[in-house]
C-alpha positions in Angstrom: 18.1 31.1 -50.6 17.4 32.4 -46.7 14.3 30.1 -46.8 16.0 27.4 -48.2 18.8 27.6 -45.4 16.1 27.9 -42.8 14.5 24.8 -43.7 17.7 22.5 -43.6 18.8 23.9 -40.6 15.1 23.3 -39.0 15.7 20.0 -39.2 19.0 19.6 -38.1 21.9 20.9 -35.5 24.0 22.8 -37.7 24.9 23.0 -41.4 27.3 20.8 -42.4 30.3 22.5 -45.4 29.6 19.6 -47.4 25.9 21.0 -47.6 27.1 24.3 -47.9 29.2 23.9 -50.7 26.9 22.1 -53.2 23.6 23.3 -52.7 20.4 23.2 -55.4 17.9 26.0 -55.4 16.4 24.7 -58.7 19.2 25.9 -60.7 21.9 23.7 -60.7 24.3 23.2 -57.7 25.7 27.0 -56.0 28.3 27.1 -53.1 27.5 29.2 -50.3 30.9 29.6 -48.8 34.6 29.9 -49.4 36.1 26.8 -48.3 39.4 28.9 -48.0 38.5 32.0 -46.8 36.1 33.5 -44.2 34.3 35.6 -47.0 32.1 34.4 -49.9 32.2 36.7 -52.7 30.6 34.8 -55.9 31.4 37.0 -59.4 28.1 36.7 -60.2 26.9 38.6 -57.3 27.4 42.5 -56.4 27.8 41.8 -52.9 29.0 39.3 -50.6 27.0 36.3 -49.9 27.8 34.4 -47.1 30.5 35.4 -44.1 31.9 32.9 -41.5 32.6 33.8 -38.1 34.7 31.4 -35.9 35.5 31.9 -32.4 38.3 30.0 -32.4 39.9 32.4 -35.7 42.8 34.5 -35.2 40.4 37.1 -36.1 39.0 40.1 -32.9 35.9 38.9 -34.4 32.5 39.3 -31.7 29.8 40.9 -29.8 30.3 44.5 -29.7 28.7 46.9 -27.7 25.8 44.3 -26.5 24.0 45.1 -30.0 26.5 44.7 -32.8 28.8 42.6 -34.4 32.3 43.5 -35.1 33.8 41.6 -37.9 37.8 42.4 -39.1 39.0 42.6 -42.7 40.2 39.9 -44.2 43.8 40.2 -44.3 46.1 41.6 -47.1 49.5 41.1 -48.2 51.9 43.7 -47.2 51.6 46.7 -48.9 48.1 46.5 -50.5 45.2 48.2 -49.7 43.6 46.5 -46.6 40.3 48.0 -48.0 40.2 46.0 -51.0 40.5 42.2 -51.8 37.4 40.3 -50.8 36.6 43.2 -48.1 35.4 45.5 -51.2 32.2 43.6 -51.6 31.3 43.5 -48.2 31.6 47.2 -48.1 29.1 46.8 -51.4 26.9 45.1 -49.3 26.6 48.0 -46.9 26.6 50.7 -49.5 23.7 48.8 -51.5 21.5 47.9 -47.7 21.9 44.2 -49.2 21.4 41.4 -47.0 24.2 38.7 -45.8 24.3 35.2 -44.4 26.5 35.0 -41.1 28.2 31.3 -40.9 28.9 31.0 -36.9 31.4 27.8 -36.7 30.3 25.6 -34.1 32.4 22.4 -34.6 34.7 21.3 -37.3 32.6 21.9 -40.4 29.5 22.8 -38.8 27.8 26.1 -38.7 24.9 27.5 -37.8 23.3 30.8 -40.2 22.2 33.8 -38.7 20.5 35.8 -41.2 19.7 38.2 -42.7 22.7 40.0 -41.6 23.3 43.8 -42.6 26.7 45.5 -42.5 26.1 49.0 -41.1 29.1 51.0 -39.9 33.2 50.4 -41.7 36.1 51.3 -38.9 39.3 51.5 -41.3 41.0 53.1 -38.4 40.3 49.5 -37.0 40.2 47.6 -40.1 36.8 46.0 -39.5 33.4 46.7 -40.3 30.5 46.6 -37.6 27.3 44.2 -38.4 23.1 44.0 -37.5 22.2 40.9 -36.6 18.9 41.8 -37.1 17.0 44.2 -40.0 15.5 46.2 -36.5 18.7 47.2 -35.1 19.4 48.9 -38.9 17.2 51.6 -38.2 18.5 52.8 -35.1 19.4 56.0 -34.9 23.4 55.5 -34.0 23.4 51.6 -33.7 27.2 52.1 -32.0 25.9 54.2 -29.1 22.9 53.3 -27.9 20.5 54.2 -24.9 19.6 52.1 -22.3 16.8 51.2 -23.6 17.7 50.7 -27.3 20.8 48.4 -25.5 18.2 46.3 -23.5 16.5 45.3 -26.7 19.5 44.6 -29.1 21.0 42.8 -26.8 17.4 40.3 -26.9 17.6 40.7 -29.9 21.1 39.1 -30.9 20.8 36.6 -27.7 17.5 35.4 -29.4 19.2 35.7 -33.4 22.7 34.3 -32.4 23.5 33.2 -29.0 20.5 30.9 -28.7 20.3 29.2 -32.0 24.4 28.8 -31.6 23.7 27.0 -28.0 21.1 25.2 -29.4 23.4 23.4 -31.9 25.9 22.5 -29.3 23.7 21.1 -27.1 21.8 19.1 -29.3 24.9 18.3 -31.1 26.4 16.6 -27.5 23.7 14.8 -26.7 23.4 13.3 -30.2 20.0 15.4 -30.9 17.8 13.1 -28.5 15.6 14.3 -25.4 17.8 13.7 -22.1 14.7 12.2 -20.5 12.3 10.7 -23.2 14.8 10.1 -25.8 13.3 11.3 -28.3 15.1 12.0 -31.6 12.8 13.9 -33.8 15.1 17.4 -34.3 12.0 20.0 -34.8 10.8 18.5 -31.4 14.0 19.1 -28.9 15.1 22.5 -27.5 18.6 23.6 -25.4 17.2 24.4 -22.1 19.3 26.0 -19.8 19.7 25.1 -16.3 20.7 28.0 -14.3 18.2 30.3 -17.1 19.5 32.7 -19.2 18.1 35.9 -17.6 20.4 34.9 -14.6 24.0 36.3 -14.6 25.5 32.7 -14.3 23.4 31.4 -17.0 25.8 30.9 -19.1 25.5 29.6 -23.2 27.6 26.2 -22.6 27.0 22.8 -23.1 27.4 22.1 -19.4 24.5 24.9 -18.7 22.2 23.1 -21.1 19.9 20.0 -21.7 18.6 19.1 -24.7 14.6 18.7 -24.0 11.5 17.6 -26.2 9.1 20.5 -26.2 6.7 18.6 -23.5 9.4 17.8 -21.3 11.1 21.6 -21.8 7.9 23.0 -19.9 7.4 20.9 -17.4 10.9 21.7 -16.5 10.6 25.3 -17.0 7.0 25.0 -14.8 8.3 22.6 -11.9 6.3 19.9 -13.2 9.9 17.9 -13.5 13.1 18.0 -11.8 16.3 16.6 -12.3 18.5 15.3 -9.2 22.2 15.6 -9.3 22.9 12.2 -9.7 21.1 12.3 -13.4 17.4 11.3 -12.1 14.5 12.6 -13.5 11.7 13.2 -10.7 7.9 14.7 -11.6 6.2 16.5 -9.1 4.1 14.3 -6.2 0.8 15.9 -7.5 0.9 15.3 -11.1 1.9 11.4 -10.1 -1.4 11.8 -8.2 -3.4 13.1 -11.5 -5.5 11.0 -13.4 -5.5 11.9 -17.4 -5.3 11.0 -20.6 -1.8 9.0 -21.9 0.0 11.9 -22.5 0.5 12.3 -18.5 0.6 8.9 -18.0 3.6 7.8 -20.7 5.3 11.0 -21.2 5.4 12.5 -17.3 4.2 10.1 -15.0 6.3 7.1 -16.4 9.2 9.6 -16.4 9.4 9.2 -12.6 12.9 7.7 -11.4 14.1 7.7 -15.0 18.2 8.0 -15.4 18.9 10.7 -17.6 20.5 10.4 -20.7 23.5 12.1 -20.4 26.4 12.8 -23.3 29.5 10.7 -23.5 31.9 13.1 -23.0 32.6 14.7 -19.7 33.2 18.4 -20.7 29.7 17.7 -21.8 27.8 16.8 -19.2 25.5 18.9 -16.9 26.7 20.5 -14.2 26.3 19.1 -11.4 26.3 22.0 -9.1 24.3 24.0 -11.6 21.3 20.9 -11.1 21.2 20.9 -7.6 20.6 24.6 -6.9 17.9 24.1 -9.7 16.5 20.6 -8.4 16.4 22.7 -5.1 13.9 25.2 -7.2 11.8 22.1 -8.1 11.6 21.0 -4.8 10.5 23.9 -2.9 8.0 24.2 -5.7 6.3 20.8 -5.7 
């Protein structure tokens, strides 16, 4: 099933709850969420299946600590166990080390998996249980109190399992899953790159921090080898327009010179305009 989900969300932005909720593994048609609830429970299974984590919920869903993942219980009426109801299975899960599927909501009826996902810790004090985002960070000796060096690597670890793969779908999903500068639409081709980067404190995971990039033009960004102005112009270093090569250089970099940049069409969306000129500054100095 994890394979399965990987694939479809390779070549896409996010998975869709239509997809989700008729999918064919070669058996016949299987949900793979509740479209009522956050937790997927099916009575065939020991375990829970799938969770969904939305940041918009009224649930204190989130990071926690830097290198887990709090998630609540679902709630109960009054009076009844607040252990029980669909929160028994995912305490199943834990007991039985099985794996989960984490939904994370990025737009109505889109969501992105993170998995495999392991429940490792229950806080009924706080009526939640506490979550790996990755099978590493199981092993651990006290996964809720870490050292400073166990916290440097969670924390890349669930940036690289969640945080990027979430910004990913945003920004591709703004800017209709095409390269800003080439246009290009094929999915497995594009990345999110960031702007101000991510190993900066103000490099922020928001649309207005990213651009979605083909996988050339992602590097030569990252490398200097293009800039973008503030105005939305692409530019490409005064030495490589100097190179002589093969067509690569000459249609995919050199041509790219003076280009407009393809920008989304909402404004919320669009790169910051601040954020491009401290980096176009970058590029400049470079070049």
């Amino acid at each position: 099933m994890m394979h399965t989900l990987a694939t479809e969300f390779a070549g896409s932005t996010a998975l869709t709850r239509t997809w989700l909720s008729r999918v064919d593994f070669g058996w016949g048609p299987e949900r793979l969420l509740d479209t009522s609830k956050g937790i997927w429970n099916p009575k065939s299974y020991a375990a829970t299946l799938t969770i969904v984590s939305d940041p918009e919920s009224e649930y204190d869903d989130g990071d926690h600590g830097g290198s887990l993942y709090r998630y609540s219980y679902e709630k109960r009426p009054a009076g009844q166990d607040p252990r029980g109801g669909s929160n028994a299975k995912l305490r199943e899960a834990m007991n039985l080390g099985l794996p989960i599927v984490m939904l994370r909501k990025v737009a109505s009826g889109h969501f992105v998996p993170i998995m495999p996902v392991y429940v490792v810790k229950e806080e009924p004090e706080h009526r939640r249980f506490l979550l790996a985002l990755d099978e590493s960070l199981r092993f651990l000796p006290d996964p809720a109190h870490l050292t400073e060096d166990q916290r440097r690597y969670a924390e890349r670890v669930v940036r690289q399992r969640m945080h990027q793969p979430v910004f990913r779908a945003r920004v591709l999903a703004a800017y209709e899953a095409r390269c800003a500068v080439c246009v290009l639409k094929k999915i497995p081709l594009l990345d999110a790159a960031h702007i101000t980067a991510d190993t900066d404190t103000a490099g922020l995971a928001v649309v207005p921090n990213g651009l979605t990039l083909c996988k050339i033009h992602h590097a030569a960004y990252d490398e200097n080898i293009l800039g973008i102005s503030p105005d939305y112009t692409v530019h490409i270093n005064r030495e490589v327009l100097e190179e002589v090569d093969g067509p690569m250089l000459k249609y995919g970099l050199q041509e790219m010179n003076n280009r407009p940049l393809w920008v989304p069409r909402q404004s919320r969306d669009k790169p910051d305009k601040e954020r491009l000129a401290a980096r176009f500054e970058v590029f400049r100095t470079a070049g």
